[in-house]
C-alpha positions as CSV (number, residue, x, y, z in Angstrom):
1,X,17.0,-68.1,22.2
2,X,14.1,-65.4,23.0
3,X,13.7,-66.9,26.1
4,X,17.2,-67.1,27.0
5,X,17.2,-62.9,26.3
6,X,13.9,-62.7,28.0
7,X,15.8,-64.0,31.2
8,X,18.8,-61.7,31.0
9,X,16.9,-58.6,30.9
10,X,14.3,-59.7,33.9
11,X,17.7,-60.6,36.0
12,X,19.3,-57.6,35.1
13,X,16.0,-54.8,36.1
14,X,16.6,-56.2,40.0
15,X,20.6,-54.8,39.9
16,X,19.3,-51.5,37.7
17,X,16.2,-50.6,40.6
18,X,19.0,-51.3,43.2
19,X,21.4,-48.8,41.3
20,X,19.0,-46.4,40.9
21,X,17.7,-46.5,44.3
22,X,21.0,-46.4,46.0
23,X,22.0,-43.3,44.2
24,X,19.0,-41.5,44.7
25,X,18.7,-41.8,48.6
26,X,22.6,-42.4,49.1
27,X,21.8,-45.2,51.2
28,X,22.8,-48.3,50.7
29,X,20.4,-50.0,52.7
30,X,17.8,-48.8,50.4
31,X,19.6,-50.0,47.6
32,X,19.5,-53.2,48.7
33,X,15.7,-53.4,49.9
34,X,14.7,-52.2,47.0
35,X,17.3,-54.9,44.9
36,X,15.2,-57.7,47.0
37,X,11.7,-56.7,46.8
38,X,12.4,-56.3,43.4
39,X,13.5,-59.6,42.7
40,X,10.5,-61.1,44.5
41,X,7.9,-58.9,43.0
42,X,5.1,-61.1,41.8
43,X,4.7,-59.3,38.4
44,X,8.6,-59.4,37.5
45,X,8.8,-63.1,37.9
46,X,5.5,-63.2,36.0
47,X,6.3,-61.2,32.8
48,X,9.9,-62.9,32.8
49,X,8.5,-66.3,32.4
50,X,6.9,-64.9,28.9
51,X,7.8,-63.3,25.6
52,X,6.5,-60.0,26.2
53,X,7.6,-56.4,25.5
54,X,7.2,-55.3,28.9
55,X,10.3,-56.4,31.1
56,X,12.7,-54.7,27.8
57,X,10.5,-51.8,28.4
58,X,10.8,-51.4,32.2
59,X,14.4,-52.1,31.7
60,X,14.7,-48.9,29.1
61,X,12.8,-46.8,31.3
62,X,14.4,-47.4,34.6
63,X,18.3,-47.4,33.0
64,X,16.7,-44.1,31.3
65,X,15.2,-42.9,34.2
66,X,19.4,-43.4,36.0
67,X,20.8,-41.8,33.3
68,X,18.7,-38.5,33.3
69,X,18.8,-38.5,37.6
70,X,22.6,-38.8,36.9
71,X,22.6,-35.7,34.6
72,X,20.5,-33.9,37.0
């Protein structure tokens, strides 16, 4: 079941760098470049495979990191 959750939060940082990417340069080009390098970024497919804190915490600090660009 951890596993399982472990998966859902490494798919989901790809789609949040993407967001957060397209709305800081307005491009959607960028959005998406930075959607596919991130899903093919050695240490994201790495960490996903294991039950480790860090892929919840790079998903915190990047939808953080969205939220406080959007209230800027």
């Amino acid at each position: 079941m951890a596993k399982l959750g472990q998966a859902v939060v490494a798919s989901a940082l790809p789609w949040l760098n993407a967001g957060l990417t397209e709305e800081m340069t307005g491009s959607k080009s960028a959005g998406r470049l930075a959607l596919a390098i991130s899903a093919i970024y050695p240490s994201f497919i790495y960490y996903s495979g294991m039950l480790m804190s860090e892929p919840l915490y790079l998903l915190f600090v990047t939808g953080g990191l969205w939220a406080l660009w959007r209230e800027y």
